[in-house]
Each structure stands twice: as structure tokens, then as C-alpha cells.
LOMIGU-856746 format. One record per residue (C-alpha): x, y, z; residue in one letter; residue number from 1. Coordinates in Angstrom, 1 decimal. Layout:
N
<drendren X="X" Y="Y" Z="Z" residu="a" num="NUM"/>
...
***
This chain:
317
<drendren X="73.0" Y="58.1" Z="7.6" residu="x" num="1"/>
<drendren X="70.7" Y="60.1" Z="5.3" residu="x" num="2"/>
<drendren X="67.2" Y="60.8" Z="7.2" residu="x" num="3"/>
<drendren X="63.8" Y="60.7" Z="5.9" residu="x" num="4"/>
<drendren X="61.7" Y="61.1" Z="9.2" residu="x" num="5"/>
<drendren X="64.0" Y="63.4" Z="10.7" residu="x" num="6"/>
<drendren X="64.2" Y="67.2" Z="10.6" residu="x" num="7"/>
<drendren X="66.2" Y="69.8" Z="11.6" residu="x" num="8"/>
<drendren X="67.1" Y="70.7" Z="14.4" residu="x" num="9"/>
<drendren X="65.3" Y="73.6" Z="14.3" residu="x" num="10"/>
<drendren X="65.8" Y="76.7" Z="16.5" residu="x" num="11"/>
<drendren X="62.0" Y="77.1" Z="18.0" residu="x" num="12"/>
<drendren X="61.8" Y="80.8" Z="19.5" residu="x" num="13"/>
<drendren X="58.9" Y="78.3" Z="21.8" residu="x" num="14"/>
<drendren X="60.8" Y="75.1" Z="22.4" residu="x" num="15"/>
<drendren X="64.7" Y="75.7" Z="21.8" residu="x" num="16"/>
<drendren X="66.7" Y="73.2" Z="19.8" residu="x" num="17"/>
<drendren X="64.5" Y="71.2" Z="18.4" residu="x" num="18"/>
<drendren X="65.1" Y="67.7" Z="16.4" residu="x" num="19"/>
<drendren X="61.7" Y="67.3" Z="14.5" residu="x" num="20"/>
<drendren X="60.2" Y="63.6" Z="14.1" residu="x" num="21"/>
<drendren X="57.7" Y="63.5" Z="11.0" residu="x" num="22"/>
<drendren X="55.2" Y="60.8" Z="12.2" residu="x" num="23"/>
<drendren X="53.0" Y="61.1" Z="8.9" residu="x" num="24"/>
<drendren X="53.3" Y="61.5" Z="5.1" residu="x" num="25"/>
<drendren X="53.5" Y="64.5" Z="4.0" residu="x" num="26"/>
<drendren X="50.0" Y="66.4" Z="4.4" residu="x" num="27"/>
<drendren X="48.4" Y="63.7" Z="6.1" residu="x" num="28"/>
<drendren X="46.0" Y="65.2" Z="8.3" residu="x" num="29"/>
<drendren X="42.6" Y="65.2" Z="10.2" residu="x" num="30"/>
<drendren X="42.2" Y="68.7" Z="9.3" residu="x" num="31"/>
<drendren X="42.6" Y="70.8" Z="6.1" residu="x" num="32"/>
<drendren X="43.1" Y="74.5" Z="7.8" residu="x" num="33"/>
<drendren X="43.0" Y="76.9" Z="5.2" residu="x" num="34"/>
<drendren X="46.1" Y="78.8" Z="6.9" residu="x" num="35"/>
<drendren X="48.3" Y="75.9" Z="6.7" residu="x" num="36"/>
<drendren X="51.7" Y="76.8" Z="5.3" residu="x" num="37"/>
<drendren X="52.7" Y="73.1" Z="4.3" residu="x" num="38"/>
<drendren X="49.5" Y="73.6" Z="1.7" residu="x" num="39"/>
<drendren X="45.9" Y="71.4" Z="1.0" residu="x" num="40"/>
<drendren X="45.7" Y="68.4" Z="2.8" residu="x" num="41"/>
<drendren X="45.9" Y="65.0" Z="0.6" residu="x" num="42"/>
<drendren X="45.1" Y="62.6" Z="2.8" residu="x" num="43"/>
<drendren X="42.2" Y="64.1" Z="4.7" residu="x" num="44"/>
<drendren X="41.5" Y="61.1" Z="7.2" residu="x" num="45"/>
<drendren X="41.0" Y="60.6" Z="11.0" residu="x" num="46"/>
<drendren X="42.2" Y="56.8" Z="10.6" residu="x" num="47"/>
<drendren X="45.1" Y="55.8" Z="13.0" residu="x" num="48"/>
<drendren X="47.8" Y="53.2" Z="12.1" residu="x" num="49"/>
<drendren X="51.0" Y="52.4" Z="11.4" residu="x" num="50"/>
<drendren X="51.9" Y="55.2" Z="8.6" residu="x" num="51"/>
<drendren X="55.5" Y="55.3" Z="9.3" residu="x" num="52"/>
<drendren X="57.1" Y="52.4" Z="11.5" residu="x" num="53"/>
<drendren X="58.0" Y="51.6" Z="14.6" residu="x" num="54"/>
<drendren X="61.3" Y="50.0" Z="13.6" residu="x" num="55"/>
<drendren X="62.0" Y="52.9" Z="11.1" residu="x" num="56"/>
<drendren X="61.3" Y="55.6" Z="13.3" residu="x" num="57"/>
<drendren X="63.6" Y="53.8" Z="16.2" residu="x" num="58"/>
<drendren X="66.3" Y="53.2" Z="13.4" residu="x" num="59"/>
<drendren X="66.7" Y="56.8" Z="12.5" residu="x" num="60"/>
<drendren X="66.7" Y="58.1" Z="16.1" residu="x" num="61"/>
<drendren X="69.1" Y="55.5" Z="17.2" residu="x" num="62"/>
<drendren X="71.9" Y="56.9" Z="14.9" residu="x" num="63"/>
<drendren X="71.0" Y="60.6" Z="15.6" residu="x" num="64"/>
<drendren X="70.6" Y="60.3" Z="19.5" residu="x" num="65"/>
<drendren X="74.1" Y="58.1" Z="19.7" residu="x" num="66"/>
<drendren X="76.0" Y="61.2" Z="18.7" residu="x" num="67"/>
<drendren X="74.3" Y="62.9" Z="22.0" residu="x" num="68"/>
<drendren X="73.6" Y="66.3" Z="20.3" residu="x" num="69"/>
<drendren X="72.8" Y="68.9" Z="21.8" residu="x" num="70"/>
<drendren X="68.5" Y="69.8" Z="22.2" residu="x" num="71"/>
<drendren X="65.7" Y="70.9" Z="24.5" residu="x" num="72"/>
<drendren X="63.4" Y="68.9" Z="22.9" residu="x" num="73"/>
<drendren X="62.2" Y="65.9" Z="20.7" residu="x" num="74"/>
<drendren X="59.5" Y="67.1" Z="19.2" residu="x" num="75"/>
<drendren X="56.9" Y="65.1" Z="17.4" residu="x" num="76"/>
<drendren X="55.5" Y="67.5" Z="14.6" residu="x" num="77"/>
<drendren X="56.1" Y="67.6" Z="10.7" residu="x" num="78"/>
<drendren X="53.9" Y="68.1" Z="8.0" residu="x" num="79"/>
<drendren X="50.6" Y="66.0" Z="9.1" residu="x" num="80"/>
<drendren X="48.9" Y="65.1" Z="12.2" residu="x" num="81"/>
<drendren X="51.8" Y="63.0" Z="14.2" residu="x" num="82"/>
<drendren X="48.8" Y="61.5" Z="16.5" residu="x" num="83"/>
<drendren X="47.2" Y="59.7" Z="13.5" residu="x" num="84"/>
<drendren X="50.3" Y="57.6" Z="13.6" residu="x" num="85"/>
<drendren X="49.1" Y="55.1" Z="16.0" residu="x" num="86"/>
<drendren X="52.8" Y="54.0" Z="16.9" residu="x" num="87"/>
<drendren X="53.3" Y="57.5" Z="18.5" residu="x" num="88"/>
<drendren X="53.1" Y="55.9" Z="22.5" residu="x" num="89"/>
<drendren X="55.7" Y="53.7" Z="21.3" residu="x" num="90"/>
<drendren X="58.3" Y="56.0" Z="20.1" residu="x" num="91"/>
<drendren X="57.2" Y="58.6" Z="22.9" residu="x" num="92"/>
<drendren X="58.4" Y="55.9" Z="25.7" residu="x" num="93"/>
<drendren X="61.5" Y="54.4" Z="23.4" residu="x" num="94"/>
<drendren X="62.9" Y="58.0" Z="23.9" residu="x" num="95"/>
<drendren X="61.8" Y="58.8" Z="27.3" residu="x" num="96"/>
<drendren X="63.5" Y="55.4" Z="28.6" residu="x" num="97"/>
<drendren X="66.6" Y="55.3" Z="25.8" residu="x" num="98"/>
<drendren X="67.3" Y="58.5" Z="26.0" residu="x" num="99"/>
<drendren X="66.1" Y="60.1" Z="29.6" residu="x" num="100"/>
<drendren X="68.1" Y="63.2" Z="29.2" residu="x" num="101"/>
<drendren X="66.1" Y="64.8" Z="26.3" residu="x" num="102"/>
<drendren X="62.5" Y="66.1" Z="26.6" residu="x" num="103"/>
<drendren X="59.6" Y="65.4" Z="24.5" residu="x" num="104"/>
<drendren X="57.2" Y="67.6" Z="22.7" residu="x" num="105"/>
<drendren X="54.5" Y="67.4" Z="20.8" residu="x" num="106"/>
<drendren X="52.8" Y="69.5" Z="18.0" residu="x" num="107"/>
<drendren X="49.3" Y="68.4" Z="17.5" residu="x" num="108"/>
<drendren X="46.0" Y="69.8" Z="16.3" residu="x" num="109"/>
<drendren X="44.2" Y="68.2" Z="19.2" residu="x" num="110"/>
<drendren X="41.4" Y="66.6" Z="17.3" residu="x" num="111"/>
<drendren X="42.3" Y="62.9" Z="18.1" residu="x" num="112"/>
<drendren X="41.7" Y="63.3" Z="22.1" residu="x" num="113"/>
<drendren X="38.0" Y="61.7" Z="22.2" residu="x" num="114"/>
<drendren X="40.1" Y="58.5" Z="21.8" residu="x" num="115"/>
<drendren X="41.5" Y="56.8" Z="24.8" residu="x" num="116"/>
<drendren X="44.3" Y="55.5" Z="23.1" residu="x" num="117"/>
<drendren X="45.3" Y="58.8" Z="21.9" residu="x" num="118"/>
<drendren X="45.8" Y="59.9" Z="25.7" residu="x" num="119"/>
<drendren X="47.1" Y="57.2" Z="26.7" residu="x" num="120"/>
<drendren X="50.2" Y="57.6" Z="24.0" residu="x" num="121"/>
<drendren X="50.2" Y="60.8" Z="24.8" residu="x" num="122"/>
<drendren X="50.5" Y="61.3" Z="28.6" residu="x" num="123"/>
<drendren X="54.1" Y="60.8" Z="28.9" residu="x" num="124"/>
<drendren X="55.3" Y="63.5" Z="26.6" residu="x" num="125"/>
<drendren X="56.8" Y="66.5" Z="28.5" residu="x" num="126"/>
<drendren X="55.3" Y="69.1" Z="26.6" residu="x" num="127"/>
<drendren X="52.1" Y="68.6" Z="24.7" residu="x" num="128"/>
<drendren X="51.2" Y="72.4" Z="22.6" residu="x" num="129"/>
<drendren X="47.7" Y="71.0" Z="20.6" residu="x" num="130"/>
<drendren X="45.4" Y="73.8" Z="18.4" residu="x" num="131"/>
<drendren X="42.4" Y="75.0" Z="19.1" residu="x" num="132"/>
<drendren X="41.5" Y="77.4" Z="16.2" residu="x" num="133"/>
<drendren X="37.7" Y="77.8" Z="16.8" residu="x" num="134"/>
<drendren X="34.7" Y="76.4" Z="19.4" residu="x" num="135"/>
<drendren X="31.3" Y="77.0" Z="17.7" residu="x" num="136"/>
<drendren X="31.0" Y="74.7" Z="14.7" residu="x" num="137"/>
<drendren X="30.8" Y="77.2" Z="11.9" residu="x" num="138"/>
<drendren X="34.0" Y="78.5" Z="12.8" residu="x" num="139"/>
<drendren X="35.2" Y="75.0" Z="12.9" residu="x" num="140"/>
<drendren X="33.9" Y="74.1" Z="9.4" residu="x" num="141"/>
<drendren X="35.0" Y="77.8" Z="8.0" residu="x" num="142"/>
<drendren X="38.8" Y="77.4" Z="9.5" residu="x" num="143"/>
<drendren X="39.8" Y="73.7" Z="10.0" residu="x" num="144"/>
<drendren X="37.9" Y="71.7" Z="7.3" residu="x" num="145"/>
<drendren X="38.1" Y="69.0" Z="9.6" residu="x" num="146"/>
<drendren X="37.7" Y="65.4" Z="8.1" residu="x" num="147"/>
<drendren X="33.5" Y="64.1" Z="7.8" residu="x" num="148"/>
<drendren X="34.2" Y="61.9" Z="10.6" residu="x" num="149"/>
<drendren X="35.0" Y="64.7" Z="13.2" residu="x" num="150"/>
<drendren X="32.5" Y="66.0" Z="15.4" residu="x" num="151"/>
<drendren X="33.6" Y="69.3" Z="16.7" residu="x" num="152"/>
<drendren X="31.8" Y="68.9" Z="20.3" residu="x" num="153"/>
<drendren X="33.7" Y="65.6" Z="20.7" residu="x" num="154"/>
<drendren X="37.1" Y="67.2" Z="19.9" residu="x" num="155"/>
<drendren X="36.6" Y="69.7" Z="22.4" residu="x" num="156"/>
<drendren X="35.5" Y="67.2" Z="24.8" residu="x" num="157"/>
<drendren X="38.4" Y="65.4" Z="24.2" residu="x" num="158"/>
<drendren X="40.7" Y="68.2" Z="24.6" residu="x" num="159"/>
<drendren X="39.1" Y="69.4" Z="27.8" residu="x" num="160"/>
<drendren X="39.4" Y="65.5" Z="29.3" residu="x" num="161"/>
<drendren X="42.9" Y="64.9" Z="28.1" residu="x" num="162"/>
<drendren X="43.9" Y="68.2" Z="29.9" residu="x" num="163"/>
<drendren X="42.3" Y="66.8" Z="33.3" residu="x" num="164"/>
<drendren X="44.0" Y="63.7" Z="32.9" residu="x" num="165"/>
<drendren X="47.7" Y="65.2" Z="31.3" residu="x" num="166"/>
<drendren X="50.7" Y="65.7" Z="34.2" residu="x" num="167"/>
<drendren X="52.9" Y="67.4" Z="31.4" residu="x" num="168"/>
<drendren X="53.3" Y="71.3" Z="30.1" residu="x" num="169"/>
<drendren X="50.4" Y="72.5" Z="27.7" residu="x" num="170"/>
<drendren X="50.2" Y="75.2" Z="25.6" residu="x" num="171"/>
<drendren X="47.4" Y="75.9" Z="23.8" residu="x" num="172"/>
<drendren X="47.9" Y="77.7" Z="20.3" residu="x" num="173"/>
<drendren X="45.1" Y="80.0" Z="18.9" residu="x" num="174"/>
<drendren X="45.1" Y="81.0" Z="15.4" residu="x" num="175"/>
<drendren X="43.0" Y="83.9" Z="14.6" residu="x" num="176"/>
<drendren X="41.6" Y="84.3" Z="10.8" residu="x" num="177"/>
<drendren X="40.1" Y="87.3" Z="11.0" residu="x" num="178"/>
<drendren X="36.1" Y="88.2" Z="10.7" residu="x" num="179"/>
<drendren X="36.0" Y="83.8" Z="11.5" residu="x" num="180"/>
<drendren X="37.2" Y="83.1" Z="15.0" residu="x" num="181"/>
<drendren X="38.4" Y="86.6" Z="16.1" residu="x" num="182"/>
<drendren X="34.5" Y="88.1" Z="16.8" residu="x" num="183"/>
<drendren X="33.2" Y="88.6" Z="20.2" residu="x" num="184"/>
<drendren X="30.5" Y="85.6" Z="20.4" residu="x" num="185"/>
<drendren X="33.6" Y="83.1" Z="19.3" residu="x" num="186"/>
<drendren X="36.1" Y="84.9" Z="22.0" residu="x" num="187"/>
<drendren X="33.7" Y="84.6" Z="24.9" residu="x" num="188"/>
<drendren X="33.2" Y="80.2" Z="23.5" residu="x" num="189"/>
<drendren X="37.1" Y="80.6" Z="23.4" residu="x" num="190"/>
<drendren X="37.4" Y="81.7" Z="26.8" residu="x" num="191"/>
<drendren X="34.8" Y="79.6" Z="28.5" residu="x" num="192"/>
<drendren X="36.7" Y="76.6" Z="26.8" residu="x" num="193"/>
<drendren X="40.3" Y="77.4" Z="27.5" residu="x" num="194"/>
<drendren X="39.2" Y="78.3" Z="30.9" residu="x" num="195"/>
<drendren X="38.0" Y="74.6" Z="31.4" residu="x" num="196"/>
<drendren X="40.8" Y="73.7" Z="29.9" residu="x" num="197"/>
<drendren X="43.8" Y="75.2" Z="32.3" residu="x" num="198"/>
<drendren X="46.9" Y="75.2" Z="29.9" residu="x" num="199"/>
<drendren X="49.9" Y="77.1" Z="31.3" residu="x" num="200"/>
<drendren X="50.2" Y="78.9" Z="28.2" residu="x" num="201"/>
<drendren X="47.5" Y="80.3" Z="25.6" residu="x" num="202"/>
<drendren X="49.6" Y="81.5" Z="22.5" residu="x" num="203"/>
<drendren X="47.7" Y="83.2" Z="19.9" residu="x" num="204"/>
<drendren X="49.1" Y="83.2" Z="16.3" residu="x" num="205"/>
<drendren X="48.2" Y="84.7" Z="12.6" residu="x" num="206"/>
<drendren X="49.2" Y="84.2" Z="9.2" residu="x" num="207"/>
<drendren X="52.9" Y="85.0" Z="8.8" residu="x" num="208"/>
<drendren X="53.5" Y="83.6" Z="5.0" residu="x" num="209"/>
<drendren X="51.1" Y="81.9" Z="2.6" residu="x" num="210"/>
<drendren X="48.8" Y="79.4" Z="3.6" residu="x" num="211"/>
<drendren X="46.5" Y="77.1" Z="2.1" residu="x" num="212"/>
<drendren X="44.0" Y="79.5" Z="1.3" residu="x" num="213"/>
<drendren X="45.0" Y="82.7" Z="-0.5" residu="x" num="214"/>
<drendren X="42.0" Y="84.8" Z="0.9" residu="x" num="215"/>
<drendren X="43.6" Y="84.3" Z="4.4" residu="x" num="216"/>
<drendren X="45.1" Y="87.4" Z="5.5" residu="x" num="217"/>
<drendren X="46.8" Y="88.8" Z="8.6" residu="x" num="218"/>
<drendren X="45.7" Y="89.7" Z="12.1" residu="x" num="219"/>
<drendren X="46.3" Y="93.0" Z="12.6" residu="x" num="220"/>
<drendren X="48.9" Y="93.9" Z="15.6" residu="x" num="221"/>
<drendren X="45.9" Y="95.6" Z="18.2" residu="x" num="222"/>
<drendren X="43.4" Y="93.2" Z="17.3" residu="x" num="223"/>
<drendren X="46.0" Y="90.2" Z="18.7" residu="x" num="224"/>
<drendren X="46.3" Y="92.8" Z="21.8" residu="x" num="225"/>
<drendren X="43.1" Y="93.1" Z="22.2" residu="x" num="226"/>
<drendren X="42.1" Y="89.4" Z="22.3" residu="x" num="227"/>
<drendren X="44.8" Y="88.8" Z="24.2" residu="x" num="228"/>
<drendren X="43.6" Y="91.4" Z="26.7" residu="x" num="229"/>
<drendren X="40.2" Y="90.0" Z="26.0" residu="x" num="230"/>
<drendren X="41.4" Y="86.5" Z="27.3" residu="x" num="231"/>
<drendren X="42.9" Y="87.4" Z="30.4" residu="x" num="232"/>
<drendren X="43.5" Y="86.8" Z="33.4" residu="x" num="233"/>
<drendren X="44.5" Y="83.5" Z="31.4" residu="x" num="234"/>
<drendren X="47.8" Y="83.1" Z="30.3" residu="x" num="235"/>
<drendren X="47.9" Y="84.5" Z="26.8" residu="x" num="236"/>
<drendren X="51.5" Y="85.4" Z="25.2" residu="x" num="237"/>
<drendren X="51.3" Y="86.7" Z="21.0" residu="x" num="238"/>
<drendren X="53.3" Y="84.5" Z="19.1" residu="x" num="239"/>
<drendren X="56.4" Y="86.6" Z="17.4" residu="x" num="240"/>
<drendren X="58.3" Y="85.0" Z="14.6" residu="x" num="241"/>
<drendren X="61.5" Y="87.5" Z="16.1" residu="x" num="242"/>
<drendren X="63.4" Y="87.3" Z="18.7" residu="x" num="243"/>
<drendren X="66.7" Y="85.8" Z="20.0" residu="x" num="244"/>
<drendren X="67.4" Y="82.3" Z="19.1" residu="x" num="245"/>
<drendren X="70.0" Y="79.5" Z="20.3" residu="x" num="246"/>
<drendren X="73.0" Y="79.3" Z="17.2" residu="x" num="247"/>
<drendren X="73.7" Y="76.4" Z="15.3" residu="x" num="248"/>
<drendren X="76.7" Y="74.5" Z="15.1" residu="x" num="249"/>
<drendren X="76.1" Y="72.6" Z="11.5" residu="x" num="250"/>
<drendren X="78.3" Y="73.2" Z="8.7" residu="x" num="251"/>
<drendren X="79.1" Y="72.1" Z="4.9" residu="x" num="252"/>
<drendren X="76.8" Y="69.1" Z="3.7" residu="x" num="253"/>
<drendren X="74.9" Y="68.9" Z="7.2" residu="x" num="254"/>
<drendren X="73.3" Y="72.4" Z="6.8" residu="x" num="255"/>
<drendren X="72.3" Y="71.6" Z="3.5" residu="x" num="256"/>
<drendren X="70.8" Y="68.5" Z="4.5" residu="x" num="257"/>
<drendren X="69.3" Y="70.4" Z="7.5" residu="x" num="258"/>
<drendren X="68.1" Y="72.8" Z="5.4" residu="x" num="259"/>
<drendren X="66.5" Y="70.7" Z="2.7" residu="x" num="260"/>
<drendren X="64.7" Y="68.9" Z="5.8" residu="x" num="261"/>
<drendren X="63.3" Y="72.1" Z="6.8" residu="x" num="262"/>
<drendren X="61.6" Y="73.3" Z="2.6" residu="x" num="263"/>
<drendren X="60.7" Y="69.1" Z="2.2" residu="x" num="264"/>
<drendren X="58.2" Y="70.1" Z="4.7" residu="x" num="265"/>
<drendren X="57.5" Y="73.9" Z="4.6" residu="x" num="266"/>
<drendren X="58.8" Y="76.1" Z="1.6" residu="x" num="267"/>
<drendren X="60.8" Y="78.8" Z="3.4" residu="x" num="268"/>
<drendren X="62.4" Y="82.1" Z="2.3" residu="x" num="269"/>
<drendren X="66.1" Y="82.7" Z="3.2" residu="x" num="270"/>
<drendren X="65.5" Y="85.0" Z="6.0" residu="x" num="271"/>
<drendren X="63.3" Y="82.5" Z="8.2" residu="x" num="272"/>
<drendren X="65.7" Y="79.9" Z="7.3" residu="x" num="273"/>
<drendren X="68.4" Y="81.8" Z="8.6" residu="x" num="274"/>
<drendren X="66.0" Y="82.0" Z="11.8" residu="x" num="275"/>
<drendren X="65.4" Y="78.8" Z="12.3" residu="x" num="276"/>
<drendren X="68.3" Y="77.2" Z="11.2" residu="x" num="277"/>
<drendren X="70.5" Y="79.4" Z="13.8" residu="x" num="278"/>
<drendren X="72.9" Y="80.1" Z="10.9" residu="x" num="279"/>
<drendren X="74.1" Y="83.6" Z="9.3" residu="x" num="280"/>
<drendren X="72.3" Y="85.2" Z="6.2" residu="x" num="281"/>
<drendren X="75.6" Y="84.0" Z="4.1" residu="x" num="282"/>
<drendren X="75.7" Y="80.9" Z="5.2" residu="x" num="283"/>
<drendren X="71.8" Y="79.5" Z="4.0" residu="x" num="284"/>
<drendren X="72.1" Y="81.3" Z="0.9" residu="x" num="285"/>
<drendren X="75.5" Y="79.2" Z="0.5" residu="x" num="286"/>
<drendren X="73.8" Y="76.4" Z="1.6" residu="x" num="287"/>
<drendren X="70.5" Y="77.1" Z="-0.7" residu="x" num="288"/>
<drendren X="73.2" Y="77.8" Z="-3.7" residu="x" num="289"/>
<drendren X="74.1" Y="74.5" Z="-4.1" residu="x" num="290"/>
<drendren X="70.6" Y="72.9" Z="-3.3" residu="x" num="291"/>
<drendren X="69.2" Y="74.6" Z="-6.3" residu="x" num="292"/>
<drendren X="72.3" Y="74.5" Z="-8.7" residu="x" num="293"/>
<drendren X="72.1" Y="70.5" Z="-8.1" residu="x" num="294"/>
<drendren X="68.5" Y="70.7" Z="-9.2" residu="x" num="295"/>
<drendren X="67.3" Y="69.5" Z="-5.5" residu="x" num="296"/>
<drendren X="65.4" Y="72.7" Z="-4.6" residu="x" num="297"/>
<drendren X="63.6" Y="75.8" Z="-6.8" residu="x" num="298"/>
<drendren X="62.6" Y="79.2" Z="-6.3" residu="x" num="299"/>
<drendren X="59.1" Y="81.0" Z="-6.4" residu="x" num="300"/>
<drendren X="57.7" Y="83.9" Z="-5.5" residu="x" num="301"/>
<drendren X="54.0" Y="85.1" Z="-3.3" residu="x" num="302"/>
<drendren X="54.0" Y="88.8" Z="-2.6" residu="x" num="303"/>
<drendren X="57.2" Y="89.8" Z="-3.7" residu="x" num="304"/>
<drendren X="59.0" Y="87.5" Z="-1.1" residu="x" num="305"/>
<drendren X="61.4" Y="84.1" Z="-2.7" residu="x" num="306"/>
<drendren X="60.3" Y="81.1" Z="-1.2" residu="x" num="307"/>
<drendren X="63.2" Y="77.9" Z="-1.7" residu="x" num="308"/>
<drendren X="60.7" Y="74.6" Z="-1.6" residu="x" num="309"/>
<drendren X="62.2" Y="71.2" Z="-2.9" residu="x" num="310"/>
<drendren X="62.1" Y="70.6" Z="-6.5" residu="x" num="311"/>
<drendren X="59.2" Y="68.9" Z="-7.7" residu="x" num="312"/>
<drendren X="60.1" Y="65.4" Z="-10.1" residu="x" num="313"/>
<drendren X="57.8" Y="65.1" Z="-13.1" residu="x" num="314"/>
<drendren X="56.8" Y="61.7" Z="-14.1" residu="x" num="315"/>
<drendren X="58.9" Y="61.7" Z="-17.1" residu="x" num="316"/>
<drendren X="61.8" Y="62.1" Z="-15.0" residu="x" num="317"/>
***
């Protein structure tokens, strides 16, 4: 069975073996960061419903999960806010009750939690990591480019009550765009709010590879010391795109299929596939050979580094 709404897995330095689940479109999204790697959000919406189905979602997990592979996680995440899909509670208890032996996670940007039915689909997943990128609302505006329907005090309220309420793991992810969110008025709001908030993990990121907006740059290694310094005694671990990582066991057409799953949703040089898809330097760039000689994915190049994206179709195709 070819998948659509499944990725990976992917091995997360953070979660493991991880089998994404794309709840959305692609870019569909209540915010339009502007150090998203995945691009400029299309559909810029807070609206919840039904984007991919119930019955789909179900059918492709079905097949996968029979074959009892082996993961840490099931993590709802892809390329577009997986809480606008207003299935998610759904799916979240089909696999907590079909499939008890596999934990669930969930990558959100946290800006749906004023809404009770949001936390109520959420409270069951094992491991909830939701953004919080900036507190006062200029740095909101200048960083997330939310959608006009989002009031930034709301979101934060939101976040704050769902925390009170959520059982599960949270870990907060912080990601610093430097002279926005990273000067000391906006790390005093951060840690007044993230104190009220009590996750057991603060994890502060930076730009790693292009993102939406090319006047984004990275934080520099101190200056993620010192907030992190800043922050304590809370929890606060940097984010670190090294590091050890479980090995795959995919091989032939599965690791190209795996690895065209990964570029559908984030163009990705050969290096951080080799990362992330647990598998050896020479066996992604065989892999990535025959997904560009058969025309599915292309080459380009920011800064010097080759990025491998999926091929885009003209109309006249």
C-alpha cells in the first residue's frame, strides 16, 4: 500500500522512531512563521474540520500498524497545523485503543488551545511538544504571522489552561529569531509564561536550514546558552540537530518511498536525510539517485548546501 498521509519513520534525536501522520494539506496552517522550513503558508486559516478523513487516516494506519513495526511514537505532525483537523480526537483514541502498545505524540503550534474541543482531542495523547515562539504581541505579529482571527492573549490563555488540565508529557519548544523574541523584555514575558505553564521540558531551537523568510538567520551558540541560563531553574535543554540516533531497517523501494515521504514535506539535503532516515551516506544518495533519475524529485541549492525536494509538475504536464 502506497501512503499519502503517512511519513517516515523518522529517527527524532527528541521522540525516537517516529511514524509521522500528516493531518492537513500541505502548508495548511494557523500560522505563517517566517522560519518555517516547509515554506509560506497557503492556506492561512484557524478553521477546524474534516481536511483529511477519518476513514482515510484509519485506512492507512490500519495496514501500517498490522505489520507491528517497530516505534516510540505515533506522532501527529507534517507539514500544517495537525489540530485544525478536527478529526484529530478521533484518530488519537483509534490508536490508543487499536493499538495500546504504541505511544502518541503530537507536534503542534499551540494556537488552537482557547477551544475546548481542541483539549478535549488532545488530552489523551502521551506526549503533546506545542510552540511558543513569542508572548508580547509584536513579537507574535513579527515571528508567527498568525491568521487575523488569532488573538495572541487568548492563545496563551489557552496554552496555559490546557497545560492545567493535560495528564500527558509537554515540552515546550522555543524558537529564537534573533533581535525579535531573544531581547531581555521578551525573555522575562517568556519566563513568567512558561513558568505558569509547567512543561517538563523547555527546548529552545534556531534556524538550521532555510526558512520561510530569507532575512532569518541563526542564533548564535552563547546567546542559546545564555537564554537558556536566563530561563532557569526551568527545564531548558538546546535543541541539537547531532547526536546519536536509533538505525533503520528499510531497504530497496521502501527507503525510497520513506525518503520521498520525508522531501514531500520538507526539502532535505543528503546529510540530514541520512540523519533522520537512520541509513548510511551511501545508501540515501542511492536511494535519492533513482528518485531524481525517474524525474520524482530535483536538486537546488541555498548557501552552497543541495537540497533534494519533490519535483514540481507543470500544468502542461
Amino acid at each position: 500500500m502506497s501512503y499519502k498521509y503517512l511519513f517516515g519513520p523518522v529517527n527524532s534525536r527528541r521522540l525516537g522512531i517516529s511514524l509521522g501522520v500528516d493531518m492537513v494539506p500541505f502548508k495548511t496552517c494557523s500560522l505563517n512563521c517566517v522560519y518555517c522550513e516547509c515554506g509560506d503558508t497557503t492556506v492561512l486559516s484557524c478553521d477546524r474540520k474534516e481536511y483529511v478523513s477519518f476513514d482515510a487516516l484509519k485506512s492507512e494506519l490500519t495496514d501500517y500498524l498490522a505489520k507491528n513495526p517497530k516505534l516510540d511514537y505515533v506522532t501527529f505532525a507534517g507539514s500544517g497545523e495537525p489540530t485544525l483537523n478536527s478529526c484529530l480526537g478521533r484518530i488519537v483514541n483509534f490508536v490508543k485503543t487499536s493499538y495500546p502498545q504504541y505511544k502518541t505524540a503530537l507536534l503542534t503550534n499551540g494556537t488552537l488551545f482557547y477551544d475546548p474541543q481542541v483539549r478535549r482531542d488532545c488530552l489523551h495523547v502521551d506526549l503533546i511538544c506545542p510552540s511558543l515562539d513569542a508572548v508580547s504581541d509584536e513579537a507574535f505579529a513579527a515571528v508567527n504571522r498568525p491568521d487575523r482571527a488569532l488573538d495572541n492573549k487568548k492563545v496563551i490563555d489557552g496554552l496555559i489552561q490546557f497545560a492545567h488540565e493535560y495528564k500527558g508529557v509537554m515540552w515546550v519548544e522555543v524558537f529564537i529569531v534573533p533581535d525579535i523574541n531573544d531581547t531581555e523584555s521578551e525573555l522575562k514575558l517568556f519566563k513568567e509564561m512558561l513558568t505558569k505553564i509547567q512543561p517538563q521540558r523547555v527546548q529552545l531551537n534556531s534556524l538550521d536550514r532555510p526558512g520561510a523568510c530569507d532575512w532569518v538567520t541563526p542564533v548564535l551558540p552563547q546567546k542559546l546558552s545564555y537564554i537558556a541560563q536566563y530561563l532557569s531553574p526551568l527545564p531548558v535543554e538546546i535543541i541539537s540537530r547531532s547526536g546519536s540516533r536509533p538505525k533503520s531497517e528499510i531497504t530497496g523501494a521502501d527507503l525510497e518511498e520513506t525518503v520521498l515521504s520525508l522531501i514531500r514535506r520538507r526539502p532535505s539535503t543528503l546529510e540530514e536525510l541520512s540523519v533522520i532516515a537512520g541509513k548510511t551516506i551511501n545508501e540515501i544518495h542511492a536511494a535519492l539517485d533513482n528518485v531524481t533519475a525517474n524525474g520524482t524529485a530535483e536538486t537546488y541549492s541555498v548557501n552552497d548546501k543541495l537540497f533534494y525536494r519533490v519535483r514540481k509538475i507543470s500544468a502542461e504536464s
